[in-house]
C-alpha positions as CSV (number, residue, x, y, z in Angstrom):
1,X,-7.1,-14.8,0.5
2,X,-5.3,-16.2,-2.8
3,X,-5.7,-19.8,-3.7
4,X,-2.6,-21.3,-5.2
5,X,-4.4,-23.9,-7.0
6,X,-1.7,-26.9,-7.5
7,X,1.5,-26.4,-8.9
8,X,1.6,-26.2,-12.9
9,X,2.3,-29.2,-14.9
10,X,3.6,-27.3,-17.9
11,X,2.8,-27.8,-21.7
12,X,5.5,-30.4,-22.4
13,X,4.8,-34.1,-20.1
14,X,8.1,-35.0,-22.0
15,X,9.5,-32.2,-20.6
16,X,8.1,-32.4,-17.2
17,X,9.3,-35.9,-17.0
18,X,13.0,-34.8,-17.6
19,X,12.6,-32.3,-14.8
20,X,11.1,-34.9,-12.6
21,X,14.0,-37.2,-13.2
22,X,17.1,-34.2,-12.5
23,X,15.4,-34.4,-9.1
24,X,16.9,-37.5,-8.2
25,X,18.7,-36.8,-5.3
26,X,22.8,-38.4,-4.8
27,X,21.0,-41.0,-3.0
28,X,18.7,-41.7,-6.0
29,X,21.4,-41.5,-8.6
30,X,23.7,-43.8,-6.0
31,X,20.9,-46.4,-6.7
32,X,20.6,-46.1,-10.9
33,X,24.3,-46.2,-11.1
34,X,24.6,-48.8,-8.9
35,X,22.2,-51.0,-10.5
36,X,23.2,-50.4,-13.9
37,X,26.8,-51.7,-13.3
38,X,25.2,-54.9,-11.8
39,X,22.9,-55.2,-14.7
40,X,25.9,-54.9,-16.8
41,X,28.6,-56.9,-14.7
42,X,25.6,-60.3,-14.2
43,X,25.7,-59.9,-18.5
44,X,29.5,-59.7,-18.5
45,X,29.9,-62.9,-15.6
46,X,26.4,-64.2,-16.9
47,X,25.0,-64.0,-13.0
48,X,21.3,-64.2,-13.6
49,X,20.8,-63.0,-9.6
50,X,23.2,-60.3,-9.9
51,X,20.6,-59.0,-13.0
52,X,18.0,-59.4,-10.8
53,X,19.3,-57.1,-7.6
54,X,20.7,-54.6,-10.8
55,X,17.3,-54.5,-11.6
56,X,16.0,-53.8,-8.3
57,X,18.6,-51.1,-7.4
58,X,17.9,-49.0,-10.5
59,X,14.2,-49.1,-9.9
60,X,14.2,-48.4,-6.6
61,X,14.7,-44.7,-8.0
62,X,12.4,-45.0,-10.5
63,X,9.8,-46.0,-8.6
64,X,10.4,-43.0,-6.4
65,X,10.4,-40.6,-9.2
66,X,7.0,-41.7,-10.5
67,X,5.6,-41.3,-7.0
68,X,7.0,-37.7,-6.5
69,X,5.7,-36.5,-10.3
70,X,2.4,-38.4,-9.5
71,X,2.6,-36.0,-6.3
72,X,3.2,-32.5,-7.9
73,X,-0.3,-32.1,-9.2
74,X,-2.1,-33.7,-6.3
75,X,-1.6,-30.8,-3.7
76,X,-3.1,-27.1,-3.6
77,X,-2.1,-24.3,-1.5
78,X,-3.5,-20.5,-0.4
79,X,-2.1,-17.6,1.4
80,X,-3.7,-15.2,3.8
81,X,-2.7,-11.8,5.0
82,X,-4.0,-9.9,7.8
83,X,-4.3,-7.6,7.1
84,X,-3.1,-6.6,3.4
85,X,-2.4,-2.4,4.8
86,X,-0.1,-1.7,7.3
87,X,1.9,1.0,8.6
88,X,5.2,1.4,8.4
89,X,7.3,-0.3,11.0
90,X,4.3,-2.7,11.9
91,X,3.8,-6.3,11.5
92,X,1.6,-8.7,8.9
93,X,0.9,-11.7,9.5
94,X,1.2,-14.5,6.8
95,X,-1.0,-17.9,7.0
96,X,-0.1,-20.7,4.7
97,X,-2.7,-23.4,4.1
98,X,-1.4,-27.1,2.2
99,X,-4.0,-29.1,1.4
100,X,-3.7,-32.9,-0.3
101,X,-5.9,-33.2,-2.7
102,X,-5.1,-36.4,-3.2
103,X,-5.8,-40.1,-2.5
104,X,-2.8,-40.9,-1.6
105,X,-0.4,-39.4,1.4
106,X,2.1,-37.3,0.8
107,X,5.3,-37.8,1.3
108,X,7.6,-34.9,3.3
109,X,7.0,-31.6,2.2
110,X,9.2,-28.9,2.6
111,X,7.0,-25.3,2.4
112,X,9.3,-22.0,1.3
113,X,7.6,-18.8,0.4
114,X,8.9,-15.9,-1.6
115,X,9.4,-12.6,0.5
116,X,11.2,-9.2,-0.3
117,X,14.7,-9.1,1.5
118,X,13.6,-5.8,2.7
119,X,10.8,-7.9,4.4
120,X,13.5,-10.4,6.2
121,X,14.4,-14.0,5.4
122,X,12.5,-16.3,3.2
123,X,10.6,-18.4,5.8
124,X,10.8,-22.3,5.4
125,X,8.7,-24.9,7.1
126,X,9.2,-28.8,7.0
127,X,5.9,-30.9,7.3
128,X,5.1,-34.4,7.9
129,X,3.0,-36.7,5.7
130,X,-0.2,-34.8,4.6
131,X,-3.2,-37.6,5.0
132,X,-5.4,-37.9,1.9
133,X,-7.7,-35.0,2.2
134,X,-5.8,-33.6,4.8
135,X,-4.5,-29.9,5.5
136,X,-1.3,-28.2,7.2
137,X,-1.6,-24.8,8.3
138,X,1.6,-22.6,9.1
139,X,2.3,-19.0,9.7
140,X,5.2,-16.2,10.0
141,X,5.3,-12.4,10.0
142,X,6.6,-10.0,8.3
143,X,7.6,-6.4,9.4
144,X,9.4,-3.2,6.8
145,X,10.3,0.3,7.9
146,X,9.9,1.2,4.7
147,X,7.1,1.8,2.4
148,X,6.0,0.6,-0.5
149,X,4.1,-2.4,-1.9
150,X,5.8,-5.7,-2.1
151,X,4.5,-9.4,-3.4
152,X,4.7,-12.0,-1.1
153,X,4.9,-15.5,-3.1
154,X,4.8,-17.5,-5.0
155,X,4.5,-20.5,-2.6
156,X,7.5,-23.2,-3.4
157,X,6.9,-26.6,-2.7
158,X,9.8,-29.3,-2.4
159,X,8.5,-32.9,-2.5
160,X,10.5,-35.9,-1.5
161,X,10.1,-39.3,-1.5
162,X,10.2,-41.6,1.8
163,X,13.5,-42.9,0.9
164,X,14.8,-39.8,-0.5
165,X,15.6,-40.8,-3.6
166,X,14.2,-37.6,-5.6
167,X,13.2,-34.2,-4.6
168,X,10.5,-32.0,-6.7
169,X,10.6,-28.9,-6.4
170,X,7.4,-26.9,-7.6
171,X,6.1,-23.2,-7.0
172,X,2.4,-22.2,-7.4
173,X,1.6,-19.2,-9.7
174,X,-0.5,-16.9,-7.2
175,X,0.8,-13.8,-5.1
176,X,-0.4,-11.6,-3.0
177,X,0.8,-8.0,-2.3
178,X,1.8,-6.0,1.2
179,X,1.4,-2.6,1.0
180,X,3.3,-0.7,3.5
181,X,1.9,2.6,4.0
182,X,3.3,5.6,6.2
183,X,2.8,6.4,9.7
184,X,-0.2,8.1,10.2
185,X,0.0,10.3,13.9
186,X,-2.7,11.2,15.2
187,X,-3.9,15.1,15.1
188,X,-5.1,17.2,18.3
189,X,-9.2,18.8,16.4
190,X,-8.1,22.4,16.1
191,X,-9.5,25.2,13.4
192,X,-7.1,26.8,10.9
193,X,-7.3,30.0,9.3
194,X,-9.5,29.9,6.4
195,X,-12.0,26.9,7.8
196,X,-15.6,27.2,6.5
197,X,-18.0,28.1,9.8
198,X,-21.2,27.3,10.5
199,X,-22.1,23.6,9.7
200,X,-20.0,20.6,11.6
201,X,-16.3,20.7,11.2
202,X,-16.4,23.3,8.8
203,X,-19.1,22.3,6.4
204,X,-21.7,25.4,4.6
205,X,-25.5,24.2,3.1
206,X,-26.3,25.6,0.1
207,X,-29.6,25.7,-1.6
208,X,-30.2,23.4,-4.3
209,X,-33.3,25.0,-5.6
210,X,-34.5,28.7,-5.8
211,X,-38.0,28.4,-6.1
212,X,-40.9,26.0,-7.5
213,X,-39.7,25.8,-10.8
214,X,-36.2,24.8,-10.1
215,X,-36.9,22.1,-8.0
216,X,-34.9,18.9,-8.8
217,X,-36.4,15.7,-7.3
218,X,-35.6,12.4,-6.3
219,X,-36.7,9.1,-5.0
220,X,-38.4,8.9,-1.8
221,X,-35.9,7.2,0.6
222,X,-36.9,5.7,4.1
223,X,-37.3,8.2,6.9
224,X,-37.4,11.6,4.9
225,X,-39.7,13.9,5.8
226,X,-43.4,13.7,3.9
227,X,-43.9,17.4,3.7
228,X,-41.0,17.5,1.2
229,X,-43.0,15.2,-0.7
230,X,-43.0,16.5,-4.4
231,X,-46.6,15.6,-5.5
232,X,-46.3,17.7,-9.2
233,X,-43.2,14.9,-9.8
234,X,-45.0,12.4,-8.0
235,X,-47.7,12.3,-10.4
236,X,-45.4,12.3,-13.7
237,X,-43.1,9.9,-12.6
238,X,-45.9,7.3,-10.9
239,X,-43.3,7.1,-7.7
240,X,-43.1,9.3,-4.5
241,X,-40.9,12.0,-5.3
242,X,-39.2,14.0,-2.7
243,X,-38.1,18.0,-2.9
244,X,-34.3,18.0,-2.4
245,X,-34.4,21.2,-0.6
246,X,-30.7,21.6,0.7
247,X,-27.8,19.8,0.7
248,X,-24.8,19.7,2.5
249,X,-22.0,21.0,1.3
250,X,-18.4,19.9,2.4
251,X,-15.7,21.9,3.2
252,X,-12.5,20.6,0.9
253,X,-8.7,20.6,1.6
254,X,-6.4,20.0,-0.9
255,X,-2.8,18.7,0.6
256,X,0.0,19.4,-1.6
257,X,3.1,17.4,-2.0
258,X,6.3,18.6,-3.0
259,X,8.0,15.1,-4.8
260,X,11.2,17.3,-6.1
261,X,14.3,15.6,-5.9
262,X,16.1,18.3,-5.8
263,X,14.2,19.6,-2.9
264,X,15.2,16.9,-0.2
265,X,18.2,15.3,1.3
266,X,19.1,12.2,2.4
267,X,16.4,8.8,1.8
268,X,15.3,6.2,4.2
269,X,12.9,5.9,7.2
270,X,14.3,8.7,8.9
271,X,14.6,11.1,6.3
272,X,12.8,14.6,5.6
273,X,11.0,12.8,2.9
274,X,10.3,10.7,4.5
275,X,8.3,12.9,7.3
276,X,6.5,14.7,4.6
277,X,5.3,11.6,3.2
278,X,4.0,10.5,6.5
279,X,2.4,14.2,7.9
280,X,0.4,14.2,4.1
281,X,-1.1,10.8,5.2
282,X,-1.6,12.3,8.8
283,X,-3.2,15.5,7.7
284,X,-5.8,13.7,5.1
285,X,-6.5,10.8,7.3
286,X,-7.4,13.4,10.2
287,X,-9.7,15.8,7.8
288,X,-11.5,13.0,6.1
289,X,-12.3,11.4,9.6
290,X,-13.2,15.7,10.0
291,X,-15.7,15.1,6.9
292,X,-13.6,16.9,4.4
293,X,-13.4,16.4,1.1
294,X,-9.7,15.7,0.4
295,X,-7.4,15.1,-2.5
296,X,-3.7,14.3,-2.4
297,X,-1.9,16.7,-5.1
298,X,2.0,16.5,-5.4
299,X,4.0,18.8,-7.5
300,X,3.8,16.9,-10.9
301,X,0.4,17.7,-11.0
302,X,-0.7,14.2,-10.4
303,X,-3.9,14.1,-8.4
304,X,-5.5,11.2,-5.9
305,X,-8.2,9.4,-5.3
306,X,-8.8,10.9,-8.8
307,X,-11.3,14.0,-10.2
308,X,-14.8,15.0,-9.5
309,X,-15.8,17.1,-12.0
310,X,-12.3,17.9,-12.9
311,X,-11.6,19.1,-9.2
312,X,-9.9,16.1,-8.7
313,X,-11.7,15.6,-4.7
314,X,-13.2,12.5,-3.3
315,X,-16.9,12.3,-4.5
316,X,-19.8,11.5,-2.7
317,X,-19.8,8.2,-3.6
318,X,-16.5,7.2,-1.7
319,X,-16.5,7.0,1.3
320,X,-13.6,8.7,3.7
321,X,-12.6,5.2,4.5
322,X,-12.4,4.5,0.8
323,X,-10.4,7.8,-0.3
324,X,-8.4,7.1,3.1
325,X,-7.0,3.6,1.5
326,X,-6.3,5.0,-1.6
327,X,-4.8,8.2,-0.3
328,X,-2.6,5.8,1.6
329,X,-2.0,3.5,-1.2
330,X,-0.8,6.5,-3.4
331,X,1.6,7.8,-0.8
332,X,2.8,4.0,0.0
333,X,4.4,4.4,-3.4
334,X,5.5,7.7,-3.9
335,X,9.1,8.5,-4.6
336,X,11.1,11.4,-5.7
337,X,9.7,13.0,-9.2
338,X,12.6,14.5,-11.9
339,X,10.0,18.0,-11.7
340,X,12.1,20.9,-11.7
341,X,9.0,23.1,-10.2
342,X,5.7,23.5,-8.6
343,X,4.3,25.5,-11.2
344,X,2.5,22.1,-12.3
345,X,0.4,21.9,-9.2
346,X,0.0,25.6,-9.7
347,X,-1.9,25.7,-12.5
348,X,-4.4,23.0,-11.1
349,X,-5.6,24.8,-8.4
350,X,-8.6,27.0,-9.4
351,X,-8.8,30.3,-7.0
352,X,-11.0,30.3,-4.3
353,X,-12.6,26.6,-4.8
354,X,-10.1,24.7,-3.0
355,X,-10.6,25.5,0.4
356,X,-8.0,24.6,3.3
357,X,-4.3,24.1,1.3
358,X,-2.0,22.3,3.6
359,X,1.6,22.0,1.8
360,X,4.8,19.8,2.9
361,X,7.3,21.5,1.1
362,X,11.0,21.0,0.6
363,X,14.0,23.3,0.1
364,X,12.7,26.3,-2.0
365,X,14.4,28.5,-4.3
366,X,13.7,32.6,-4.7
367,X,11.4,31.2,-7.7
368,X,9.7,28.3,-6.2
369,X,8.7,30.3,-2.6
370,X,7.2,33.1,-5.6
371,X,5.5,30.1,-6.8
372,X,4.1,28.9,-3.7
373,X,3.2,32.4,-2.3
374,X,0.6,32.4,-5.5
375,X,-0.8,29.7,-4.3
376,X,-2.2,31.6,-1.4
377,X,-4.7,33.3,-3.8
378,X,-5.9,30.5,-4.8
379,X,-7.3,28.8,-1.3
380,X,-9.7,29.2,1.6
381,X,-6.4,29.1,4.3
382,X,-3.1,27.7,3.5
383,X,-0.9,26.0,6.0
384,X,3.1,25.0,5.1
385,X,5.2,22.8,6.3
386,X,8.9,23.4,5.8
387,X,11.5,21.5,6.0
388,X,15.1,22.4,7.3
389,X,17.3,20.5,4.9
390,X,20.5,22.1,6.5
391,X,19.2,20.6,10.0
392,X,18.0,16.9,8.5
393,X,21.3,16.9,7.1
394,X,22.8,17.5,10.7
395,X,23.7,20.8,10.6
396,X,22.9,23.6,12.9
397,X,19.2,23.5,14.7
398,X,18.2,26.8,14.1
399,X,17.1,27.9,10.5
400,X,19.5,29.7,8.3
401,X,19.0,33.0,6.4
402,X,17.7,31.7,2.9
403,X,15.1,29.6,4.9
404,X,14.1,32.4,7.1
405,X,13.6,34.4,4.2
406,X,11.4,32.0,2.3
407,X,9.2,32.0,5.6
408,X,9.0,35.4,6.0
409,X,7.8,35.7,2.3
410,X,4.8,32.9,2.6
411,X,3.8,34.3,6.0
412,X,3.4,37.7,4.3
413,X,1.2,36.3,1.2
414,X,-0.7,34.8,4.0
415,X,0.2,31.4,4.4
416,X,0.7,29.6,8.0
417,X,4.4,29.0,7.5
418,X,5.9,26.5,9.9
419,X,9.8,25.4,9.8
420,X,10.1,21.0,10.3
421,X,13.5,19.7,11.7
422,X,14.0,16.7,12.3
423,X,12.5,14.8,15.5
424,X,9.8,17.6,15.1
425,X,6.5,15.7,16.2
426,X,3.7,17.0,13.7
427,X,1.1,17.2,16.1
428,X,2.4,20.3,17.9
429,X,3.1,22.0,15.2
430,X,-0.7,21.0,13.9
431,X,-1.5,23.3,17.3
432,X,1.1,25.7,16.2
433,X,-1.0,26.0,12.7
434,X,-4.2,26.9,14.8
435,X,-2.5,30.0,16.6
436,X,-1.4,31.4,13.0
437,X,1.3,34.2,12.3
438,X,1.7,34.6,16.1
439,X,2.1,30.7,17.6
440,X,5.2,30.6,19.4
441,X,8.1,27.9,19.7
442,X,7.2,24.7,21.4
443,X,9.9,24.1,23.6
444,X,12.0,20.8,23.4
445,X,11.5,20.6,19.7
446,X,13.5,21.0,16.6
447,X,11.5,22.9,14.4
448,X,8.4,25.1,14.2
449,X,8.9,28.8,14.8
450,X,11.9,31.1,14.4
């Protein structure tokens, strides 16, 4: 939740004054105009009651005016989103909180707030009097197909006097930010080609120690074992000391990215990008819950949640609900890059250490698919997801010769190549990657094997 605070009074009272009195309404300036003329005619006619009502018209007004900049600094306001994350296409909703700070009521307040056209209108709400110490509390949702992160705020309060003489108007400085991330499917649990064996969902153990003298200790912790209990390190470091015997080991997967402008068609919700963007945030969200270790790499070389060692994978330290949110905040903002290739991603994978490579790739070129075949030697297993830009631009639904080419040439360096159309649902093709080379064509898609 951000607190507002009240609305700022501004360096300048001089100034603030001026701005309080443009806010005098037609009404307001009805009143000053009127009772200047009577002020002027009772001097004219030398009508000492006529000076007296010229006197009261023009500070009627006046009187208003003081009121309402009096009022400006006397009310606070906060905003509350739950939740700040959501998928695309789903709803947030917005609470608004006024609160009179003053000792004095408030006089009608209309409440705007800021939003993002792509987020619809800008909602407005009309309260009553706020009782000294008092609170209103309104709310309104907000829903985007599209991802990206967008600031709601800040809060706009227009104040007006009981006889509507002036009207204030006065935002608050505080915002808050949406951050529409893509659709995440959920996966079916299968086991791809080049998945570690042995320990969970594909996780090895490797020895941290070879013998006695390469033991590397560390604090006892609640509930380990006592016969690992290092009494040698005990004694030197005056605490119990525990042998750290084995540790587990998890299996990584790196899912690649191809950004390239060149390499897509079209933009919006339903676009191929679009599709890639979400099946990268399906893929890592499904492996992390899997216990991998996963990092987001797109084809500038840029790589999230950020590097480990220079591997750029999630540490221990985060947690997969961690590197999930900022895998997901990444991708909420990822747009088209101006990189010609993917030899930039190339060079950042080190061979063998990267485990599972799942790639969504766009339209390739002779020299790009070369590219990507290398990339093969540099993983445990590699899975690719291709996409059809002839079909997503609405041509034929089967895939053309350059494109069949490009997948015969990654499924003979090895890789799990899979053509994407569009309406292709990413969880049968996820089965298709299970069966390998040999999976055959789900039927009643567009997409997947040829």
């Amino acid at each position: 939740m951000s607190v507002g605070g009240t609305p700022p009074e501004g360096g300048d009272d001089r100034g603030a004054v001026r701005a309080a009195l443009s806010g005098l309404t037609t009404r307001g300036r009805s009143f000053l105009a009127a009772g200047i003329a009577a002020a002027m005619c009772s001097y004219v006619l030398g009508q000492g009651d006529l000076l007296r009502v010229g006197l009261l018209l023009a500070a009627l007004p006046l009187v208003c005016v003081a009121v309402v900049y009096r009022t400006r600094c006397r009310v606070a306001g906060s905003r509350r989103l739950s939740p700040a994350r959501v998928p695309a296409g789903s709803e947030a909703r917005v609470q608004l909180r006024v609160d009179n700070i003053s000792r004095l009521p408030t006089g009608l307040l209309m409440l705007q707030d800021r939003v993002p056209y792509v987020l619809g209108p800008r909602p407005r709400f009309v309260l009553d009097r706020v009782e000294p110490g008092g609170r209103r509390e309104v709310s309104y949702r907000v829903r985007s197909d599209l991802r990206g992160r967008y600031p709601l705020g800040p809060l706009q309060l227009r104040l007006t006097d009981p006889f509507g003489m002036c009207e204030l108007t006065r935002g608050f400085s505080s915002y808050d930010l949406l951050t529409v991330v893509p659709r995440v499917e959920p996966l079916p649990a299968v086991r791809l080609a080049g998945e570690a064996a042995g320990y969970g969902d594909g996780r090895n153990r490797s020895l941290a120690l070879a013998g006695e003298d390469d033991v590397i200790p560390r604090g006892y912790r609640h509930g380990d074992d006592l016969r690992r209990v290092h009494w040698r390190s005990t004694a030197r470091y005056g605490e119990l000391m525990v042998r750290r015997e084995e540790q587990p080991q998890r299996a990584r997967c790196t899912v690649l990215l191809d950004t390239r402008e060149t390499a897509h068609f079209g933009s919006g919700p339903d676009s191929g990008f679009e599709w890639a963007v979400s099946g990268a945030a399906s893929v890592a969200v499904h492996l992390l819950q899997r216990g991998y270790a996963v990092r987001l790499l797109t084809d500038t070389g840029a790589s999230v949640p950020g590097t480990d060692g220079g591997s750029g994978f999630s540490g221990p330290v985060l947690e997969s609900a961690d590197t999930a949110g900022l895998l997901l905040d990444a991708l909420a903002v990822m747009d088209h890059s101006a990189e010609p290739g993917l030899s930039p991603a190339y060079d950042l994978l080190r061979g063998g250490a990267e485990g599972l490579l799942v790639a969504f790739l766009g339209d390739l070129d002779e020299e790009q698919a070369a590219v990507v075949a290398r990339m093969r030697q540099r993983s445990g297993g590699a899975v690719a997801f291709l996409l059809d830009n002839a079909a997503w631009a609405g041509g034929a639904g089967t895939a053309s010769d350059p494109l069949q080419r490009r997948l015969q040439l990654l499924r003979e360096a090895g890789w799990t190549a899979l053509r994407v159309g569009p309406g292709t649902p990413l969880a049968a093709l996820w089965r298709q990657a299970e069966a390998g080379a040999g999976a055959p064509t789900v039927s009643g898609m567009t997409g997947g094997w040829q």
